[in-house]
C-alpha angles and dihedrals in degrees: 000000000000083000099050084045099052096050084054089055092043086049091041090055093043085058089047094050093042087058093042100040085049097058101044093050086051142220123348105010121150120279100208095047088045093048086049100052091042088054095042090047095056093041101056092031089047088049093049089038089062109031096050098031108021112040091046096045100045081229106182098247089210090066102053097113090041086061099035081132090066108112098233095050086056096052093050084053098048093043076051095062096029096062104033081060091053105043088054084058080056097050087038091053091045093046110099091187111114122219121232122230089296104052095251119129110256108243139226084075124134118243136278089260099050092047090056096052086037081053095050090043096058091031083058093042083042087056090049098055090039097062093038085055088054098042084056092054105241107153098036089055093043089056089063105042107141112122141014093281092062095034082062095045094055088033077058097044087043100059096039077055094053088039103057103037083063133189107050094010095069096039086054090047084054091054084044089062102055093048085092084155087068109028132049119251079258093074092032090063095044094044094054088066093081106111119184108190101196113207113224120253119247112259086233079067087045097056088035087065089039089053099043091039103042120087082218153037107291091238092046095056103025111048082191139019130182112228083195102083112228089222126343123204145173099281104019152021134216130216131184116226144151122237108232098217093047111023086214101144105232137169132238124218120204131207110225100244093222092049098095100040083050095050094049086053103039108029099059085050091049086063096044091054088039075053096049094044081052099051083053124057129016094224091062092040089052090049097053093251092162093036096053088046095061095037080062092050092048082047101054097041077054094053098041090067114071095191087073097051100046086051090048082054101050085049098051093047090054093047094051096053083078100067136061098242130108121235129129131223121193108251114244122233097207094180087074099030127091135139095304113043133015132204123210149156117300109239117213101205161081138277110241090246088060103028101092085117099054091042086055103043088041098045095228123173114234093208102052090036089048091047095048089059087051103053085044089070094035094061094049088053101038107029099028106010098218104107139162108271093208129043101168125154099268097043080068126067133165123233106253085219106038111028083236114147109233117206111220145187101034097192102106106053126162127210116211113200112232095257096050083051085058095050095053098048083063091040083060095045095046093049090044090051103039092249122150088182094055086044104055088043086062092046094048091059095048103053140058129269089001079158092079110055125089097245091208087064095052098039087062092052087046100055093046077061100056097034080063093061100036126114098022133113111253115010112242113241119196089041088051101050090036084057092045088053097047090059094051081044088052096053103045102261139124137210108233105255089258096057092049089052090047093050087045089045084052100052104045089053080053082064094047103043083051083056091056092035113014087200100046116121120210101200098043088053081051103061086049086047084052096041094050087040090060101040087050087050087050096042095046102089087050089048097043110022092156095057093044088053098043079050096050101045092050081051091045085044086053101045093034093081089048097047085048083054098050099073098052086041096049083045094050094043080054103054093041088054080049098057094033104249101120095118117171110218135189132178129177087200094054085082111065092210084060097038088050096052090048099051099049083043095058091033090058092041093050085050094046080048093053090038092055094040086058097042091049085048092058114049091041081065099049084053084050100052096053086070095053126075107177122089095276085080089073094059093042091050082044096059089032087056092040088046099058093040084062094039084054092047098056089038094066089039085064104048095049091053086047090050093050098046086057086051083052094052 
C-alpha cells in the first residue's frame, strides 16, 4: 500500500505545484505547456528525491505529508516548483507562436510537436544550403568585391547557389534578374541563366483540383476542357476550356497542389539564408539582400493564392474604366474562382515578342501602341496607385482581332501611397529635363528618413549621373536607375519596399516597350504623359462643371457646421485667456495604452528589484555564515537558502513575462 500511497502524494503535490506554478507565471499562460512542465518536473524530482533521500534513509513513504517540515521534503517541493517553472521558460522561448493584445496564443497554429519536427526539418534544409553556399564559395568571393573580376566571380558563385538549392531559390535568382536598378549587368547575365523547367501535372491531378475547387460537377460547367495545358509553371498551369451556359471560351488557371506546402518549407529558410549572406558581407547588407529577400516571400504568398489576383484584376479594370487609355483585362468569372483556381477570358493573341504578324496585318502603329502601354501603367502608378508589378514581355499580348494590349498575370501587383506617387511624378520630370533639383525632390519623397541627408551632397551626385546621359539619343534605363539606387544606397538611405517594386516594375516595361519600338524613350513619353496630365486637370472643371459643383458643395456641407462653430469657440477661448484659466496639460496616463505600459513596467521592475534584493541578502548571509560556527549558522544558511529559491522564483517569473510581451509585439 506504501506504493499506492505514495502515487497519491506525488499526484497530491503535482496538483499543488500546478496551482501554485500557475499563479506565479501569471495569467494566460498555455495550458498544455503548463500540464507538460508540471509532469516532467515531479517526475524527475520524485525520481532524485528518492534515489538520493529515500532509498538510503529507509523514510516511511506513507508519511511523507506528516513530515512535509522535514528539510529535505521541502526541498523536493521547492526543486518541484522550481523546475516546472523553469521548464515552462524553456517551452515559452522555443515557441514561435505570438500572443495577440491579451496575451492569449492566436489560434489556427500546429502543435508543439509538430513545430519541433517542422523546426529540425528547416534547421537540416538550413545546414544544406548553408555548405553548398560556401562550396560555392559565397562568402569568400563577397569579402573581395572590388571590381568587375571579382563581381563576376561571386555573380557566378551566386547563381550555382540558387541553382542547386532548387524550387523557390531559383525562382528567387530569376526575380533577382530583373531587379537592373540594383545589380550590374554582371549579376543580371548570370542570373538569367536560371532556367525552371516545370513538369506538367497528370491530367488524373488535374481532374483531381477540378474536382476538389468547382461548385459542380467539371461537364456540367465546362462543355469542353483541354487536357493539353496552354503553358505550365512553377507555381501554376493553364488550361483552355469553354464554359457550357455561356459558350464564352475561357481559360483556367491551376494552382500546383504541392505550391503551398513547398513555400512553408522552403520560404522561411530562403530568408534565413537572404539573413546569413547579410551578416555577412557589407556589399549584400548595402544592396537590401535580406530585404529583398523577404519582399519576395510577401510576394509569393501573394501570388499562391488566386483569390488575391483575381481581386487585383477586378480593381485594376474598374480603375481603368476611368481613363482614356486602351488596354484590356480578362474578365474574371468569380463564381468559379477561389484560392485555388481561377477562371478568365480567353485571350486570342500573341505576346509582343512574337506579334510581328498581327502588327503588320492589323497596321498597327508600334509607338502609339508602345505609348499607350505606357500611359496605361503610368496612370496606375501615378493617378490610382495600384499598378501591374511585372510587365514583362509575356504578361502583354496583343488581340489577334483588335490590336488591343491585354495585361495579364495579376498576381504581383505594387501600391504606391499618395505621396510616393507624387515623388515619382517629379523623379520622372527631373530625369526627362536634365534636373538634379526636381529630381531629388522626387527621391526624397520616395525613401526613408530623406529628412536626414545634407541635399547639397546628393544633388552633386545626382547631377554627375545625369551629365553622364546628356546629350544621347535614348536615355538608358536600367543604368540610370541602377545608378540612382546606388546614390540612395551611398548615403544611407532606402526606397520604401513599394517604390522599389514600382521603379523595377518600370524598367523592366522599358524593356518591353524597346521590344515593340526599338527607338521609343520612356522618360521623354513621360514627360508628355506629365505635360497632358497637368493641362486635363486643369481642363476638368470646364469639361465636367456639374461634377466639380456636386463635388464642392458635399465638401462646403462637410466644413459649414464647423465654420458656424468658429465664432462661439474663438469667444470662448477669449474669455478663458481673460480669467486665466488657459492651462496646457499633458498626461501620459490619460491614454490607457500609456497608462497600461507604465504600470506593468514599474510593476516588473519592482519585481527584478525585489528579486535582486533577495538574491544580494542572501548571499551576503551565506558569506556570513562561513565566519560563524555556533547553531545560528543553520538558520542563516536557512533564510540565505530560502532567499535565493524566491529570488529565483521571481527571476523566472520575470523572464517568461518578458518573453511573452516580445511574442505580443
Amino acid at each position: 500500500m506504501s506504493g499506492l500511497h505514495l502515487t497519491i502524494q506525488v499526484i497530491i503535490a503535482a496538483i499543488v505545484i500546478f496551482i501554485i506554478s500557475g499563479r506565479l507565471i501569471g495569467s494566460n499562460v498555455n495550458l498544455t505547456k503548463r500540464v507538460l512542465s508540471v509532469v516532467m518536473s515531479v517526475s524527475f524530482t520524485t525520481f532524485v528525491f528518492w534515489y538520493t533521500y529515500l532509498r538510503d534513509n529507509g523514510t516511511n513513504v506513507d508519511s511523507l505529508v506528516e513530515n512535509v517540515l522535514n528539510v529535505a521534503t521541502l526541498l523536493w517541493f521547492g526543486s518541484m516548483l522550481l523546475i516546472s517553472m523553469l521548464l515552462y521558460l524553456f517551452f515559452e522561448l522555443f515557441d514561435p507562436i505570438g500572443l495577440n493584445e491579451n496575451g492569449e496564443r492566436i489560434k489556427g497554429k500546429r502543435n508543439f510537436f509538430q513545430r519541433i519536427a517542422t523546426y529540425w526539418r528547416q534547421q537540416k534544409r538550413l545546414r544544406q544550403v548553408l555548405k553548398i553556399a560556401m562550396t560555392n564559395g559565397i562568402t569568400r568571393t563577397m569579402n573581395y568585391v572590388r571590381n568587375r573580376d571579382d563581381e563576376r566571380e561571386l555573380a557566378l558563385a551566386l547563381r550555382l547557389t540558387l541553382e542547386q538549392c532548387g524550387g523557390i531559390f531559383i525562382k528567387f535568382g530569376q526575380v533577382l534578374s530583373t531587379r537592373k536598378e540594383l545589380f550590374s549587368p554582371v549579376f543580371i547575365e548570370e542570373l538569367e541563366k536560371l532556367q525552371q523547367n516545370a513538369p506538367v501535372l497528370p491530367n488524373e491531378r488535374v481532374q483531381n483540383i477540378l474536382k476538389n475547387n468547382l461548385k459542380a460537377p467539371i461537364h456540367e460547367i465546362f462543355s469542353y476542357f483541354s487536357e493539353v495545358p496552354l503553358a505550365a509553371a512553377s507555381i501554376g498551369q493553364v488550361h483552355k476550356a469553354v464554359l457550357r451556359r455561356t459558350n464564352e471560351q475561357v481559360v483556367v488557371k491551376l494552382l500546383r497542389p504541392e505550391v503551398k506546402e513547398i513555400m512553408r518549407n522552403d520560404l522561411s529558410i530562403l530568408v534565413e539564408f537572404a539573413t546569413w549572406v547579410s551578416s555577412k558581407s557589407t556589399w549584400a547588407e548595402s544592396l537590401g539582400f535580406k530585404e529583398l529577400a523577404v519582399g519576395f516571400a510577401t510576394a509569393l504568398r501573394e501570388e499562391i493564392d488566386f483569390n488575391t489576383e483575381a481581386r487585383n484584376m477586378m480593381q485594376v479594370t474598374n480603375m481603368m474604366k476611368k481613363t482614356s487609355v486602351k488596354v484590356h483585362i480578362p474578365r474574371v468569372y468569380t463564381e468559379f474562382s477561389n484560392e485555388n483556381l481561377i477562371v478568365m477570358d480567353f485571350i486570342d493573341g500573341s505576346s509582343v515578342t512574337n506579334a510581328s504578324a498581327i502588327f503588320d496585318k492589323l497596321d498597327i502603329d508600334r509607338h502609339e501602341f508602345a505609348e499607350n502601354l505606357l500611359y496605361s501603367l503610368l496612370d496606375m502608378l501615378l493617378v490610382s496607385g495600384v499598378f501591374h508589378a511585372d510587365p514583362h514581355p509575356g504578361n502583354i499580348y496583343v488581340d489577334r482581332r483588335s490590336g488591343i494590349a491585354t495585361l495579364l498575370d495579376f498576381g504581383a501587383v505594387g501600391r504606391l501611397a499618395a505621396p510616393q506617387q507624387e515623388g515619382l511624378k517629379l523623379f520622372l520630370v527631373g530625369i526627362s529635363q536634365n534636373n538634379a533639383s526636381i529630381l531629388f525632390d522626387g527621391v526624397t519623397l520616395l525613401v526613408e528618413n530623406a529628412h536626414s541627408v545634407d541635399r547639397n551632397d546628393i544633388e552633386q551626385a545626382i547631377s554627375q549621373v545625369l551629365l553622364k546621359i546628356s546629350y544621347v539619343d535614348q536615355i538608358p534605363t536600367d543604368e540610370l536607375i541602377y545608378s540612382i539606387f546606388s546614390i540612395v544606397r551611398e548615403f544611407g538611405l532606402q526606397f520604401y519596399p513599394a517604390v522599389s517594386v514600382a521603379l523595377r516594375a518600370i524598367v523592366t516595361l522599358d524593356g518591353t516597350l524597346r521590344i515593340i519600338d526599338p527607338e521609343f524613350d520612356i522618360f521623354q513619353e513621360a514627360k508628355n504623359y506629365s505635360s497632358d496630365y497637368v493641362k486635363s486637370s486643369f481642363k476638368r472643371p470646364f469639361k465636367e462643371p456639374m461634377q466639380v459643383v456636386e463635388r464642392v458643395e458635399e465638401e462646403l456641407a462637410l466644413l459649414l457646421p464647423n465654420l458656424r462653430r468658429i465664432p462661439r469657440r474663438i469667444d470662448q477661448l477669449v474669455k478663458k485667456v481673460e480669467s486665466g484659466k488657459i492651462i496646457l496639460h499633458h498626461d501620459i496616463f490619460s491614454d490607457k495604452a500609456n497608462a497600461k505600459f507604465v504600470t506593468e513596467l514599474f510593476s516588473q521592475f519592482i519585481l527584478l528589484f525585489v528579486g535582486i534584493t533577495f538574491g544580494i541578502i542572501s548571499v551576503s548571509l551565506l558569506a556570513i555564515s562561513q565566519f560563524i560556527h555556533t547553531a545560528y549558522a543553520i538558520y542563516l544558511n536557512t533564510a540565505a537558502y530560502l532567499g535565493l529559491f524566491l529570488c529565483a522564483i521571481l527571476l523566472v517569473r520575470l523572464s517568461i513575462q518578458a518573453i511573452r510581451n516580445m511574442k505580443k509585439m
